[in-house]
C-alpha positions in Angstrom: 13.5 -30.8 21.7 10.8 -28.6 23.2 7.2 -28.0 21.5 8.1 -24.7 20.3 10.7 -25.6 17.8 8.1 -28.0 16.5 5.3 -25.6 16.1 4.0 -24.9 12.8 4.4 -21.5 11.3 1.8 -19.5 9.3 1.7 -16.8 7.5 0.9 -13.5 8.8 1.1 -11.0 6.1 1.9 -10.6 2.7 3.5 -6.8 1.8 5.2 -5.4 -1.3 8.8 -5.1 -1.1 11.3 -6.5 1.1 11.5 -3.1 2.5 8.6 -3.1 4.1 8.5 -6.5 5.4 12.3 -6.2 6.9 10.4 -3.3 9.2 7.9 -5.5 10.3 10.0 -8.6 10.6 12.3 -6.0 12.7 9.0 -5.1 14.6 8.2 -8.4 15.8 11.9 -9.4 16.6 11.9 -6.7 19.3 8.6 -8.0 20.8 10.9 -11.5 20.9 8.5 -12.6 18.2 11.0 -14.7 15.6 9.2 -14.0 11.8 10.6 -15.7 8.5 10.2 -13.5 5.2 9.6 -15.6 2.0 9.4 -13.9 -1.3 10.1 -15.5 -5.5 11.3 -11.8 -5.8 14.3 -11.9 -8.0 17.4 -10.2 -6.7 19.3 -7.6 -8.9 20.7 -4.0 -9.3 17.4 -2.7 -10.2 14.4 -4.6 -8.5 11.5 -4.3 -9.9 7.8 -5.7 -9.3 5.4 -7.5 -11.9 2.2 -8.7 -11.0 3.2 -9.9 -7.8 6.6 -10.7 -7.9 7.9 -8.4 -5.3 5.6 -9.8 -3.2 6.5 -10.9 0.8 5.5 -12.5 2.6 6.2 -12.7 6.5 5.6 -16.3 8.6 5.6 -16.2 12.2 4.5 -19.4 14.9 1.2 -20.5 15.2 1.3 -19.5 18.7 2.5 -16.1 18.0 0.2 -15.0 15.5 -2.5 -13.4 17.5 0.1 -10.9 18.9 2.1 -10.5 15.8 -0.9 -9.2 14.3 -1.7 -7.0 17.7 1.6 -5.2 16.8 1.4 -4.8 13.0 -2.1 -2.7 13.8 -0.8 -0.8 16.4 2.1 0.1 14.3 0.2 1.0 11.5 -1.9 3.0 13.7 1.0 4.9 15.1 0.9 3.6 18.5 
């Protein structure tokens, strides 16, 4: 096993909705950054959000983090 499969992973946003967090998960995967998306949102026909609860929230490596946030600004920017 190399260090990278051992490196810890951090979080690196929290968004509302899975929505938006599949973009940005998308995002980093085609920078060849893997992201994992984490959420206690319940999953139904109708999703809905209560004080938090459709809450996201998108993990990447340590060693990626600095760059995964790089690209979330510049995307937000409209670069």
């Amino acid at each position: 096993m190399n260090e990278e499969t051992n490196e810890e992973t951090v979080e690196l946003i929290a968004v509302q909705g899975e929505v938006e967090a599949s973009v940005i998960k998308g995002l980093l995967g085609s920078a060849g950054i893997m992201a994992i998306m984490k959420s206690d949102v319940v999953q139904g026909v109708t999703p809905i959000t209560v004080d938090g609860l459709g809450v996201v929230k998108v993990f990447v490596k340590q060693g990626d983090l600095e760059r995964a946030r790089e690209l979330i600004e510049e995307y937000r920017r409209g670069e």
